[in-house]
C-alpha positions in Angstrom: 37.5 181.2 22.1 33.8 180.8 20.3 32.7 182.9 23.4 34.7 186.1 22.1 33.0 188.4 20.4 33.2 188.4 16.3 36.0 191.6 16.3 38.4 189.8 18.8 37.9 186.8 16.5 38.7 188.6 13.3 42.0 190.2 14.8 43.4 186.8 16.0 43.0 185.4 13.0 44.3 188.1 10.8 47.4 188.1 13.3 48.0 184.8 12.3 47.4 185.4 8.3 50.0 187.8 9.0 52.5 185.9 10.3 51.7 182.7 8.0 50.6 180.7 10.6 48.7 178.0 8.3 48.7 175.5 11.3 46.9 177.4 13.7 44.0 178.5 10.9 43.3 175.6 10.4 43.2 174.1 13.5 40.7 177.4 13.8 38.3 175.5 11.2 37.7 172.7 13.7 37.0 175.0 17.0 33.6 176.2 16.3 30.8 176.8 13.2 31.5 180.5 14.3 35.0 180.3 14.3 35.5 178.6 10.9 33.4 180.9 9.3 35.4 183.6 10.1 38.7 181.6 9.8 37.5 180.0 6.2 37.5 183.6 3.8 41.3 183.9 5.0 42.3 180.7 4.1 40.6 180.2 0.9 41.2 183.9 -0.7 43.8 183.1 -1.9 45.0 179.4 -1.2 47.6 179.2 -3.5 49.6 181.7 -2.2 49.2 180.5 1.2 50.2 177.3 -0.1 53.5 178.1 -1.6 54.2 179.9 1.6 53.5 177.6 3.8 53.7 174.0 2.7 57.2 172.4 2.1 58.9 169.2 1.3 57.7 165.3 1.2 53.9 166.5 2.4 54.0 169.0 -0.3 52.8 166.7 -2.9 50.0 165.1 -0.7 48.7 168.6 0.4 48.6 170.0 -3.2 46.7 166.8 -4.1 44.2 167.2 -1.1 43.4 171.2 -1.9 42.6 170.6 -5.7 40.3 167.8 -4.6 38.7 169.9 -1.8 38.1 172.6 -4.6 36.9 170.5 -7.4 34.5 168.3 -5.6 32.8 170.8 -3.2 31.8 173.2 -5.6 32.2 172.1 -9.1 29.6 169.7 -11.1 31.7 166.7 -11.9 30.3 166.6 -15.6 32.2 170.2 -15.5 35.7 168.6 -15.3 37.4 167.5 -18.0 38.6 163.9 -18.7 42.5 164.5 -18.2 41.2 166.3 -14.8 39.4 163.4 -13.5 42.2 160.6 -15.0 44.9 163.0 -13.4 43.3 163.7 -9.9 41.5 160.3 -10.2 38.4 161.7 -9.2 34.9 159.7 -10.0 31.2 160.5 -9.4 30.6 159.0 -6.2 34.0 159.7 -3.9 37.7 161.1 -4.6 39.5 157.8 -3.6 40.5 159.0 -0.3 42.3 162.1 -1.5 40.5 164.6 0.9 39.1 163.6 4.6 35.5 163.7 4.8 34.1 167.4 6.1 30.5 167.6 8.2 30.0 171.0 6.9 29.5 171.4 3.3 31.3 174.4 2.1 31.9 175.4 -1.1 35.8 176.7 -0.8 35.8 178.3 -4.2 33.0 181.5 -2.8 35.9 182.7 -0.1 38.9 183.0 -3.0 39.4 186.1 -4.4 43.4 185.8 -5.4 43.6 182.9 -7.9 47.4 182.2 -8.9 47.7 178.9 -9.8 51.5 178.6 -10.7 53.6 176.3 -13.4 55.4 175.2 -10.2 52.1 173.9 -7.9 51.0 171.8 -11.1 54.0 170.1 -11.0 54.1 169.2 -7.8 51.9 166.2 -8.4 52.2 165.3 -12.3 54.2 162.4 -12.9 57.9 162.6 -13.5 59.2 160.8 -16.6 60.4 157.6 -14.4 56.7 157.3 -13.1 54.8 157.7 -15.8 53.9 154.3 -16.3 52.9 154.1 -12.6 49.9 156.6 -13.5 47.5 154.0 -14.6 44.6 155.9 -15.4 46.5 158.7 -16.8 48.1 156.9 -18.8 44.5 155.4 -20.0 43.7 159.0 -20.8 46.6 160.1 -23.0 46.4 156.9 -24.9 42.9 156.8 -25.7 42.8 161.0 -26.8 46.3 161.0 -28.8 48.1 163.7 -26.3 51.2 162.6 -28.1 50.1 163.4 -31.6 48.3 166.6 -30.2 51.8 167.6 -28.5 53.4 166.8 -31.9 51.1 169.3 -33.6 51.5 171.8 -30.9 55.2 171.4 -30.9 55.0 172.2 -35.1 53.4 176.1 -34.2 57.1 177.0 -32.4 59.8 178.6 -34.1 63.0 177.2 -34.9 62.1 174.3 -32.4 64.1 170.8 -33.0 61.5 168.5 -31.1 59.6 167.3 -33.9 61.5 164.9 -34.5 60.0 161.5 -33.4 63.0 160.6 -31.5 63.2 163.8 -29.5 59.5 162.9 -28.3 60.4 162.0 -24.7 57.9 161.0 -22.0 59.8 164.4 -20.1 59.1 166.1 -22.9 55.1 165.2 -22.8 54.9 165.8 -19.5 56.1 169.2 -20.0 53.1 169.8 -22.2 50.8 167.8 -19.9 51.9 170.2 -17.3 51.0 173.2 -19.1 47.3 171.8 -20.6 46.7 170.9 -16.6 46.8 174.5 -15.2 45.6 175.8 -18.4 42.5 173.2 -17.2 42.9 173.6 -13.6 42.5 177.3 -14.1 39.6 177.8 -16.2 37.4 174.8 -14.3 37.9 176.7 -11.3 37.5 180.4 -12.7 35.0 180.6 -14.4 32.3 179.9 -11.3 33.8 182.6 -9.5 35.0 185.4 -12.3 32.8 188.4 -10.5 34.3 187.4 -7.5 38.2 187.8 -8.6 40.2 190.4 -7.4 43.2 189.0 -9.1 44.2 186.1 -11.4 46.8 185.2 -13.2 45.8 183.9 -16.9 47.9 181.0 -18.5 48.3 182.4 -22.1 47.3 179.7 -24.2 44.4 180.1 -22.6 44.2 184.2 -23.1 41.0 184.1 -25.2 38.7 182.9 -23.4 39.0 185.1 -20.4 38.4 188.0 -23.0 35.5 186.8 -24.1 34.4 186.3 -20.0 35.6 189.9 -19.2 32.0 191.4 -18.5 32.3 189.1 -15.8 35.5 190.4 -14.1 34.3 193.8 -12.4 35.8 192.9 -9.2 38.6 192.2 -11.0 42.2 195.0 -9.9 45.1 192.8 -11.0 46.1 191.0 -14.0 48.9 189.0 -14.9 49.6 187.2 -18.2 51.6 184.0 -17.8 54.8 183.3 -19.6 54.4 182.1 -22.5 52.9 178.8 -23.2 55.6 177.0 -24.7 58.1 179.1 -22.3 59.3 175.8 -20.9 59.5 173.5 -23.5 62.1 176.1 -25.2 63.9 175.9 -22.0 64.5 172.1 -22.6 66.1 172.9 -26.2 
């Protein structure tokens, strides 16, 4: 296969984009520095869509885990993420605890995507669930040492008519319904912003809306738009 010529290449793999054959690209990125290069830009335009179409079940959560790593810690700065980033994804300065295999190349993922929809749905994935949030050690660490219960408590206050103010309707399902929503909100600006002239589409979380306005110079690639549901969309579900 490295033998073929660049065209033949490119209409294999796009056969197999088509038909959502995730497998087979990436076995692709192994053959050849040829053949990954060409493989990698159809993979990583838009690798959260491919995700959701492709990856199922009990590797789901592992997968999900291993592609914000790879994205994160090839071509972000670590003094870029945020605390709850690094305490939720347990990602340090010198390694990411095992959570992505070691690469000989070093590509930076983030230049190939074009298509960023990060959904509620893929956060949630690999956020604790109310009967292991103790299990989360570090996390835990984090939300004990910033307040993110008082701060839910206050964000909770700004909706309408809610009835979770309360300090016995404060439930550890209930924070983690907020933690859920300040992780993407996280997850997608850290990742963004590198790459905003690169976008061809994104979908913004709207607690986040403002600033993405202020950054939209830097969108001109930019031919779709979508405006999340709303922020506390969710929690009112729970009510």
């Amino acid at each position: 296969m490295p033998s073929l010529p660049p065209e033949c290449l490119q209409l294999i793999v796009n056969y197999l984009t088509k038909n959502n054959d995730l497998d087979c690209l990436a076995t692709l990125l192994l053959v050849s520095k040829t053949v990954c290069q060409i493989t990698l830009p159809y993979i990583y335009s838009n690798p959260f869509g491919l995700f959701e179409q492709n990856i199922t079940g009990t590797d789901a959560v592992v997968k999900f885990r291993q592609l914000i790593c790879l994205l994160l810690t090839t071509s972000i700065p670590y003094g870029d993420y945020s605390d709850l980033l690094k305490a939720m994804y347990e990602i340090d300065e010198v390694n990411v605890n095992g959570n992505i295999p070691s690469r000989p190349l070093k590509i930076k993922y983030l230049e190939y995507l074009r298509h960023f929809d990060l959904t509620q749905e893929l956060v949630t994935l690999t956020s604790p669930k109310s009967e292991t949030l103790s299990t989360f050690s570090r996390l835990n660490q984090y939300m004990e040492q910033h307040g993110l219960k008082q701060e839910f408590r206050m964000a909770l206050e700004e909706i309408p008519f809610n009835r979770a103010n309360e300090d016995h309707l404060l439930t550890d399902s209930l924070i983690i319904s907020y933690l859920n929503m300040v992780l993407r909100r996280e997850l997608s600006w850290v990742l963004c912003h590198p790459i905003l002239d690169q976008l061809q589409s994104i979908a913004i979380p709207v607690s986040n809306l403002g600033q993405y306005l202020e950054a939209m110079d830097c969108l001109f690639s930019l031919k779709s738009i979508v405006s999340c549901s709303m922020i506390y969309y969710s929690l009112l579900n729970i009510f």
